[in-house]
Structures are given as C-alpha cells and as structure tokens.
C-alpha positions in Angstrom: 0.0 0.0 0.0 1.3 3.0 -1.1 2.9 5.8 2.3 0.0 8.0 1.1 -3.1 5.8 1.9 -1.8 5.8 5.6 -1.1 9.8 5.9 -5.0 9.7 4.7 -6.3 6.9 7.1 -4.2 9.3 9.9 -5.9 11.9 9.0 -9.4 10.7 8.9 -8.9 9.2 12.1 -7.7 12.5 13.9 -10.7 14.3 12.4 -12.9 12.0 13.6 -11.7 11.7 16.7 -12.2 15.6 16.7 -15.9 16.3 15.5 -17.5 13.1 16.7 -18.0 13.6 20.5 -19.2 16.8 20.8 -22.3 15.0 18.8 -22.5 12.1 21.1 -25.4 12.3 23.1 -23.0 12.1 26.5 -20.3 14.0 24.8 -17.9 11.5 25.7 -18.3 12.2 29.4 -19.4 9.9 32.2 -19.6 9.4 36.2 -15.7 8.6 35.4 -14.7 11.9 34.0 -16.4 13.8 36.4 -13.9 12.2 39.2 -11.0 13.4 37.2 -12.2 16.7 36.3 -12.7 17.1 40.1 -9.1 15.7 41.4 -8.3 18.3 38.0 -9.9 21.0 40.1 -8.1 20.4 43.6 -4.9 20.0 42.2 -2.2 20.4 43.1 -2.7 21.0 46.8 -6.1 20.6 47.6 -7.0 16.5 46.4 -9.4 15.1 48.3 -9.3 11.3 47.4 -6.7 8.6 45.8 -9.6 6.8 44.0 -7.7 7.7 40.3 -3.9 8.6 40.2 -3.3 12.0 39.3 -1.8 11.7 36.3 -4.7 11.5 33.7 -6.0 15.1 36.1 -2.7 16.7 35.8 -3.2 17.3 31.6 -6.5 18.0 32.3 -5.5 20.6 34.7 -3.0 21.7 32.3 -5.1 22.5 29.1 -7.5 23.8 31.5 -5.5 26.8 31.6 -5.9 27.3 27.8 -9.9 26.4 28.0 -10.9 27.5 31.3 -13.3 24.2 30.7 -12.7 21.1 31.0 -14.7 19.8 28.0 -12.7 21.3 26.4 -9.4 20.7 28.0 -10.4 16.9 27.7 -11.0 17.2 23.4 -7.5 18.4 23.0 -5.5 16.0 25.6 -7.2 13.5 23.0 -6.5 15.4 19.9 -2.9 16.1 21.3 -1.7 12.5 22.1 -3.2 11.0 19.1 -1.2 13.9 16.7 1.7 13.3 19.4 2.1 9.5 18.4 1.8 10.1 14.5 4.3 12.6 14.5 6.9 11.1 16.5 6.7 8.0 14.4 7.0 9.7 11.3 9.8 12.1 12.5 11.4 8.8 14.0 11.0 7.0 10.8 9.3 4.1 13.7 7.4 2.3 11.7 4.9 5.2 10.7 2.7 2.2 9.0 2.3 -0.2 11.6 1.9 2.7 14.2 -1.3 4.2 12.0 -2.9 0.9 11.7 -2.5 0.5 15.4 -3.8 4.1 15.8 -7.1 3.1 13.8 -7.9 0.0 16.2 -10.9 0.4 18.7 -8.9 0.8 21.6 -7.5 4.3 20.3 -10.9 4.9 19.1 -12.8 4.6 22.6 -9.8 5.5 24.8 -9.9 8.9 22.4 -13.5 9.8 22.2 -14.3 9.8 25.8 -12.7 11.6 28.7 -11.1 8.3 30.3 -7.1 8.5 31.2 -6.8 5.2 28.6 -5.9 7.6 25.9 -2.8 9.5 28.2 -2.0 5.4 29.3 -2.2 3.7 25.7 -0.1 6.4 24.7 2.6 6.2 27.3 2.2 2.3 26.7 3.3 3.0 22.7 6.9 4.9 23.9 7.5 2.3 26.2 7.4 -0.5 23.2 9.2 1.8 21.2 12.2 1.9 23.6 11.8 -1.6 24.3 11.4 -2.6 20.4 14.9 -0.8 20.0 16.4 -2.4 23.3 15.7 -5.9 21.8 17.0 -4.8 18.8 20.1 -3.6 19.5 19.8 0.5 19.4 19.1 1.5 22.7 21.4 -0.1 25.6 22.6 1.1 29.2 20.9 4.0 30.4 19.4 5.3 27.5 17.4 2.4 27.3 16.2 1.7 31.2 15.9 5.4 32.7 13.2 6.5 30.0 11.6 3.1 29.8 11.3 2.7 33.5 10.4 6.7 33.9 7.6 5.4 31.1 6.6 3.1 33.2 6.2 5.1 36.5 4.1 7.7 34.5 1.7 4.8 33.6 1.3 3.6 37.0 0.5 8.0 37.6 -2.2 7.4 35.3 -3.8 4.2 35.8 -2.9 1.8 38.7 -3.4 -1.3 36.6 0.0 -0.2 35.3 1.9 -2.4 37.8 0.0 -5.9 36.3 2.5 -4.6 33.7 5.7 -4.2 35.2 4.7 -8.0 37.0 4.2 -9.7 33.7 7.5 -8.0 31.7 9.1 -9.7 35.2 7.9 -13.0 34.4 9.3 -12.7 31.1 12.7 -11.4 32.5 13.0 -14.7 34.6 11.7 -16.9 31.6 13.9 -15.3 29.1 17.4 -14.9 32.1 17.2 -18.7 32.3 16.6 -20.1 29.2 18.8 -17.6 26.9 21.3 -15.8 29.4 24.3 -17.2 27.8 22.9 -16.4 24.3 22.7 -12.4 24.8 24.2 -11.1 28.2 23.5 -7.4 27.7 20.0 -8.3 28.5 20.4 -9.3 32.0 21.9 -6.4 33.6 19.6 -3.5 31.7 16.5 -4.9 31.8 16.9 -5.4 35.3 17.8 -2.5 35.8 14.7 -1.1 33.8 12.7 -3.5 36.2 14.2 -2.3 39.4 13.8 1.4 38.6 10.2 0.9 37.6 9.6 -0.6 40.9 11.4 2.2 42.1 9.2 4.9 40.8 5.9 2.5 41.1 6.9 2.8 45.0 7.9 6.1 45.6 3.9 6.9 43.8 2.4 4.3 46.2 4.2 6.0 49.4 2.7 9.3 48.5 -0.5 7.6 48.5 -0.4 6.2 51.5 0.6 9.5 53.1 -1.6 11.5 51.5 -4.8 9.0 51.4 -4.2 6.6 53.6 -3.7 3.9 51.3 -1.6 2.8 48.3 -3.8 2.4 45.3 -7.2 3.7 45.8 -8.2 0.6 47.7 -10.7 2.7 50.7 -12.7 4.7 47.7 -13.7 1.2 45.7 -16.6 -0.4 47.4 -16.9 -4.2 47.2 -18.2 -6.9 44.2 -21.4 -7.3 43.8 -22.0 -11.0 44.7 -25.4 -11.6 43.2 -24.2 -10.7 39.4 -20.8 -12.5 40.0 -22.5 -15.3 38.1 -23.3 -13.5 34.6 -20.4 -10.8 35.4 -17.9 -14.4 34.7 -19.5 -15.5 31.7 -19.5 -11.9 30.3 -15.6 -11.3 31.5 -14.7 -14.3 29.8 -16.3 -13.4 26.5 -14.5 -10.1 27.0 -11.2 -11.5 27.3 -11.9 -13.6 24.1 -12.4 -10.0 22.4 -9.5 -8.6 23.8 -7.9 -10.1 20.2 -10.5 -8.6 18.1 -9.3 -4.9 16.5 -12.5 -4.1 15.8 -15.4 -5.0 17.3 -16.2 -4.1 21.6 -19.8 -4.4 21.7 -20.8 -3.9 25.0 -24.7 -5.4 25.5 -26.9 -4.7 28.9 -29.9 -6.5 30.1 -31.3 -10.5 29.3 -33.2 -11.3 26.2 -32.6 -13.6 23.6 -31.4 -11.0 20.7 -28.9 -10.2 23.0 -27.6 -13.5 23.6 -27.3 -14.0 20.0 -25.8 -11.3 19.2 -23.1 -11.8 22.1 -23.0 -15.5 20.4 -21.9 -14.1 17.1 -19.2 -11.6 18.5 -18.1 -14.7 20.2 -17.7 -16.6 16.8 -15.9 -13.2 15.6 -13.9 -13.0 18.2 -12.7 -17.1 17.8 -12.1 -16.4 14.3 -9.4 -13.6 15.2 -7.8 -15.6 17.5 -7.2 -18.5 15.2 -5.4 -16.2 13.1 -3.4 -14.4 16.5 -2.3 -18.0 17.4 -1.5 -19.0 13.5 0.9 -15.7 13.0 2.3 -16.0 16.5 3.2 -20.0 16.1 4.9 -19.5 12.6 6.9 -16.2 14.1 8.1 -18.2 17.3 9.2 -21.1 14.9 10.9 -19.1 12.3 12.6 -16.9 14.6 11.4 -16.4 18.4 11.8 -12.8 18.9 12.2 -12.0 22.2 10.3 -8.7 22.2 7.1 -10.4 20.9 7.3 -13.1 23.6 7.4 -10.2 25.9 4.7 -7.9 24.6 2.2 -11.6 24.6 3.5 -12.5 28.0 3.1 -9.3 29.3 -0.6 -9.2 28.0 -1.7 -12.5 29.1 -0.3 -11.8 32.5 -2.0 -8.7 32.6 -5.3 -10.0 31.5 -5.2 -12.7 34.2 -4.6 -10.1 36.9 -7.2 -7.5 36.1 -10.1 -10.7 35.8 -8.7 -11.5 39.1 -9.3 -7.9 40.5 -13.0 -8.1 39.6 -13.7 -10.4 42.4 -11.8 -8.5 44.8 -13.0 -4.9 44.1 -16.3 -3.0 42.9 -15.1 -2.4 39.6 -17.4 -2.8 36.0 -16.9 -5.6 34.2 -14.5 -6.3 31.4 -14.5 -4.1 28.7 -12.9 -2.3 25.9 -11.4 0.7 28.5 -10.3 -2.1 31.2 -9.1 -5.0 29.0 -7.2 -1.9 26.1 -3.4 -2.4 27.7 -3.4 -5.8 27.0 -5.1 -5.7 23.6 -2.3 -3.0 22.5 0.4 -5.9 23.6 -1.4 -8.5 21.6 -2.1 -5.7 18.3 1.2 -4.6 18.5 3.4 -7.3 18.1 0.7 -9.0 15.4 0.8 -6.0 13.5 4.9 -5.8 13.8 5.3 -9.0 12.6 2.7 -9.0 9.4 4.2 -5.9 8.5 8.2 -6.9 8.8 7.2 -10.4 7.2 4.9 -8.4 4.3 1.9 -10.6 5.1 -1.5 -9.5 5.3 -1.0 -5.9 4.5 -3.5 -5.2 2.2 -5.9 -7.0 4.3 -4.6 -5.1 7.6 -4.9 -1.8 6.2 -8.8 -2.3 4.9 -9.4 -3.8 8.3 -8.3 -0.2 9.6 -10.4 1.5 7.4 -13.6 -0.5 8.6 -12.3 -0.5 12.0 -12.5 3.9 11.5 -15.6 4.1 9.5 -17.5 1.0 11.8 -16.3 2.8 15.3 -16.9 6.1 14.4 -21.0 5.2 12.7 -21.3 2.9 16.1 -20.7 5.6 18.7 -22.7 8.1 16.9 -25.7 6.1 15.9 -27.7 8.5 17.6 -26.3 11.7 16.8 -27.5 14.8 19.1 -25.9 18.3 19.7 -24.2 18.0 22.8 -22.7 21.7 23.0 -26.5 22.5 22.0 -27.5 21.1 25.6 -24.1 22.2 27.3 -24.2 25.7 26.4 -28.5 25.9 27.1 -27.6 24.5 30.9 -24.8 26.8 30.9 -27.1 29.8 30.2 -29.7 28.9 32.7 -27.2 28.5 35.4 -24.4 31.0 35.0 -23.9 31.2 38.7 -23.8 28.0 40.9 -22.7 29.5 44.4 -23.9 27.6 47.1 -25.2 24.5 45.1 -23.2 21.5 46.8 -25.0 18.5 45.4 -27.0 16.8 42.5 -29.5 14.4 42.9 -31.8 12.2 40.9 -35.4 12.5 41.1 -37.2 11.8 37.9 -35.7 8.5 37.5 -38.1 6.6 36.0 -37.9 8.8 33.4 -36.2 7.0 31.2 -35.1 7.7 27.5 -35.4 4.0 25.3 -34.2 3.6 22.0 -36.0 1.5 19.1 -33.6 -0.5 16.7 -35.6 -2.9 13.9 -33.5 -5.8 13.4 -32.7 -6.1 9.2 -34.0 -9.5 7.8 -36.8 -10.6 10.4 -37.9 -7.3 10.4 -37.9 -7.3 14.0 -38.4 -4.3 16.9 -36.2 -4.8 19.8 -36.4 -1.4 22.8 -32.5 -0.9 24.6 -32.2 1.4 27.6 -28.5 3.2 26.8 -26.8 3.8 30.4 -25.2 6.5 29.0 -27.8 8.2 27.0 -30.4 8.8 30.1 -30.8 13.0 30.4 -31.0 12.8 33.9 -27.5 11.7 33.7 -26.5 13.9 31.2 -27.4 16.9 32.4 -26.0 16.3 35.7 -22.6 15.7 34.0 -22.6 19.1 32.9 -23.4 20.7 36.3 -21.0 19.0 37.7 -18.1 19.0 35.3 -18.5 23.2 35.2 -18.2 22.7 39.1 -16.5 19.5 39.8 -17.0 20.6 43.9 -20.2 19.7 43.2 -21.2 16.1 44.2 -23.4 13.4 43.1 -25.8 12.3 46.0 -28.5 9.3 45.8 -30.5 9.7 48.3 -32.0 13.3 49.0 -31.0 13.6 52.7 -29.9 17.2 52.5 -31.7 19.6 55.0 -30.7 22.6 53.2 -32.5 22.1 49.7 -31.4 25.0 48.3 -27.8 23.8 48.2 -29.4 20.7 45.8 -29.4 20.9 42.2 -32.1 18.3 41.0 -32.3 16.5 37.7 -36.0 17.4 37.2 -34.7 21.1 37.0 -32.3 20.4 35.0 -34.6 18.4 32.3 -37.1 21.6 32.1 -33.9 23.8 31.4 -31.5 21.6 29.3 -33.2 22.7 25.4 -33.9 26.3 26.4 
C-alpha cells in the first residue's frame, strides 16, 4: 500500500476523533470523567481522594489553563496524544505504517472519544514499546534504554494503577527469558533489570505518596466491594471479553437478558474465535521461524495482565470487562501481530482495509444517535451561570427514562435498549458537575438545606432552552 493511503487513514482518524463527540449524546463524558475533572480542580494541593492517580488530572488541569473548561481541555488531551504518536513515528521513521494501523484500532478509538485516562496510558504504553522494540533490537542499551523506559513506566502507573500488572508480567518474562537464553545475549540481564528495578522504584515512591496522603496505596478505601449476586453472569461476560480482547474491531458492549442479546453476544463470540485463530496462527509460525524476544514479551506481558485485572474483579467494585479495562493488554497483543505482518509483508493489504472499517464502523457505532451535545451544554450553561452555594446533585425523575428502538434487518424485527449513557437525567447532571467539579453526586435526597441541591427534574425543564 502505497505511504499516502496511511497519511489519509491518519488523517481521517484524527478528524474524527475531533468532530465526533461533541455529537454524542453524552459527549464522551461519564460518572468517570467527572472524578478526574474534580481531582483536576483540587490539584495540586487541595486533592481530596486517591480513587484515580493523578496523572490523567494533571493534563486536564493543564489544558484547563488554555480552556478555562474542562470539555474542552479533555478534546485536546485526545487530539494532542493522538497527533503526538503520529508525529513522532514519522519524524522517527518508527514504523509510521504499523503505528497508524495500530492508531485506527478500537482501543484508540474509545480511549480517544471519551474523557477516560486510557488515551494519556495507551499512549505512554506506545513509547515504552518503542524503547523496548529498539532495546531488543540492539539500538538503545545502558541508560538510554532503562531510565526513559522505567520513567515510562512510573508515569503509567501516575495514570492508571493497573500499570503495575504490567511491570509484573514483563518480570515474568525477565525470569523466563534470564534462564533459558542468558548465555545467548548477556547485555540483556543487567539493563532490563535494571529497567525493572527502577520501575519498581518509581511504582513505590507513587504508592508512598498515597499512603501518606490518602491513607492507602492504590485507591483501595474509595472502591466499594463486588457485587455478589451478578458474579455469576459478570464471569461468563468477563470471559467473553477476554476472548475479544484479540478482536481490532469490534467491543460491543450489551446490557440487560433477552434472547437478541444472547445472539448477538454468540456471534461476537464466533468473531472473536475467528481472530484468534489467526493471532495463534501468525504467532506460532513467528516463534518457529525466529522467536523474537520482544514479541514473547509484549504476549506475555498481556496474558499476564489479563489474568490479573479478571482476578481484581472479584476483589474490588469495579465494572466488568470491557474495551477501557481490558485496552493495555489488547495494544500488547495488536502490536506485536501488526509488527510481525508488517516486517514479514503478510496481510498488509488485508490489515490496512481492516483499519479502514475498524474507522468508518467505530466512528458510525458511537454516533448512531447523533445529538448536539454543545446544544445542551451551552443551554444548561445559560440557565445556570452562577452556581454558588449548590453542593449537590441528585436524581429524582428517575423513572424517566429515554429507550431507543432499533428494527433488526431481515426478520424485520423491533427490539427497545435502555443506553446507560444516553439517560438526560444523567447527562445533564454531567454538565453541572463537570462546570463545578466541587459539586457532588448524592443518591439519596437527605440534604436539610434544599437550596444547596441541584435536582435533575430542573435540569430536564432547562436543558433545550
């Protein structure tokens, strides 16, 4: 394929990942992005809780400066890291092909379109590879090699705590790979353990300020516990998501019991298979042919990873498996497939077209109902251009409920689907609160004081004016 076809996939991508989300009916917020906006707003000496690391709030609170709103400030972190990785592969002459294909997988797509810290950790996860890609093949050694990687990897951990599943699988690989091939390259034992020391180094040093600032070392107190009556169907779904951590593509995410769901989870399931057969097919014939250590890394590394964040479902309140928790082990397994094809010129063509339905699909999926989101933002914005002495949001039309009608093509058949992040109530309440992130999201209305209440029946009458 010719250089130019990927400066225009590039291209496409970045505008989309620009114009789309202001016409999402959530804009690409959620309950999520209001608790970074709001450690965003304390910082730097004023944060209240350790449930996020404060890396992902520190750009926020950066741009914020430019904006003066963090909507805003949230678009162009996004806009800014996917431009930052384009660039630097080009300018580096690092694999500019392989690193727009990767840039066009659903994992950049999601990460970028919504104001989650995936995008700041995929992104910091990309420059790691990229020193560790040169480490294994001879270009970067000593220090220039483990003080960036390992300050890489500290800045991950600063932006998502499931950064450390990381540094625990690329240490299983060190002792596989010191044992069985120490004699073969010796350079390898001493730097890469001292990239892994100096990761734990700076993983430490981030845990100690939590515990002295929060009370504890990884947000831990601010996570309540599982929910034991869904752990059942929470299982079967984790494991389907772990099959479609392979798949490039598709992240369908489904709510609710009926049997159109079920078959449609049943057919992403056969989707996801047929991906994996090809993973396992490239992999196999690589490892034969040559056994690159870096790959065995990067598919250790993501296997380990994936084991370790299934295991932390059972153990703390977070959602189940998905495209945002399950991304830094799909980058592992898309970057070394797309590596490989690419150096051993094998399914290019099919690759690249793959990328461009990957774009087009991702970008017609989240915006399947398109609203104007700044429409809404700027109407509650209007109505309430002073919020002094409002403390809280609350809930109280919640049975109103916004469902959506999708007719199934071929049968012909209606099914209704209640979108979770579509509900107004919601919505609105996201937009108080993210233009005052000191604001806080109450469930019960216990408050004496009622004036210090912003409720979402208010905010319903007020959002299309």
């Amino acid at each position: 394929m010719k250089l130019s076809f990927y400066w225009f996939l590039f291209f496409a991508g970045l505008l989309s990942i620009a114009v789309i989300p202001p016409f999402l009916p959530y804009g690409g917020i959620g309950a999520d992005s209001i608790s970074y906006f709001r450690q965003a707003y304390y910082l730097p000496c004023d944060v209240r809780d350790s449930l996020f690391p404060l890396g992902y709030p520190f750009a926020l609170k950066v741009f914020h400066f430019v904006t003066d709103d963090y909507y805003w400030s949230a678009r162009l972190v996004s806009i800014s890291l996917y431009s930052l990785v384009g660039i630097f592969s080009w300018l580096k002459r690092f694999h500019f092909k392989e690193t727009v294909i990767l840039l066009s997988t659903k994992i950049f797509f999601y990460s970028f379109f919504n104001a989650i810290s995936e995008g700041v950790f995929l992104t910091l996860m990309y420059f790691l590879f990229y020193y560790l890609y040169n480490f294994f093949e001879g270009k970067k050694r000593s220090y220039q090699f483990y003080i960036p990687a390992a300050l890489l990897v500290t800045l991950m951990f600063s932006v998502r705590y499931s950064g450390v599943y990381l540094l625990v699988g690329m240490s299983f690989f060190y002792l596989f790979y010191y044992f069985k091939k120490r004699k073969e390259i010796h350079f390898f034992r001493n730097d890469f353990f001292k990239f892994l020391l100096l990761s734990s180094v700076g993983i430490g040093i981030y845990v100690l300020f939590n515990y002295f600032s929060f009370g504890d070392f990884a947000g831990e107190n601010y996570r309540h516990r599982p929910y034991l009556n869904t752990i059942g169907e929470d299982f079967f779904r984790n494991i389907i998501s772990i099959f479609n951590s392979f798949n490039p593509v598709l992240g369908l995410k489904f709510n609710g019991h009926s049997n159109f769901i079920y078959l449609a989870e049943s057919v992403l399931f056969l989707i996801n298979l047929f991906f994996i057969y090809f993973a396992v097919k490239i992999w196999r014939k690589h490892f034969q042919k040559e056994g690159s250590g870096f790959h065995l890394l990067l598919l250790l590394t993501g296997l380990v990873y994936t084991v370790f964040v299934f295991a932390t479902v059972f153990f703390q309140g977070i959602e189940e498996l998905n495209i945002r928790l399950l991304a830094e082990s799909s980058f592992c397994y898309f970057f070394s497939l797309v590596f490989i094809c690419y150096k051993e010129k094998v399914y290019e063509r099919l690759i690249f077209l793959l990328a461009v339905f990957s774009l087009i699909f991702n970008s017609l999926y989240v915006i399947k109902i398109p609203e104007n989101y700044l429409k809404r933002k700027a109407a509650l914005e209007k109505n309430y251009p002073n919020l002094t002495g409002k403390k809280y949001f609350c809930i109280d039309d919640a049975d109103d409920k916004r469902i959506e009608y999708y007719r199934i093509p071929l049968i012909n058949k209606e099914v209704q689907y209640e979108h979770q992040n579509m509900q107004d109530a919601a919505v609105n309440g996201d937009i108080i609160m993210m233009r005052s992130p000191y604001i806080l999201w109450i469930l019960k209305d216990t408050v004496k004081n009622k004036s210090e209440v912003i409720y979402s029946s208010e905010l319903r009458s007020k959002s299309s004016k």
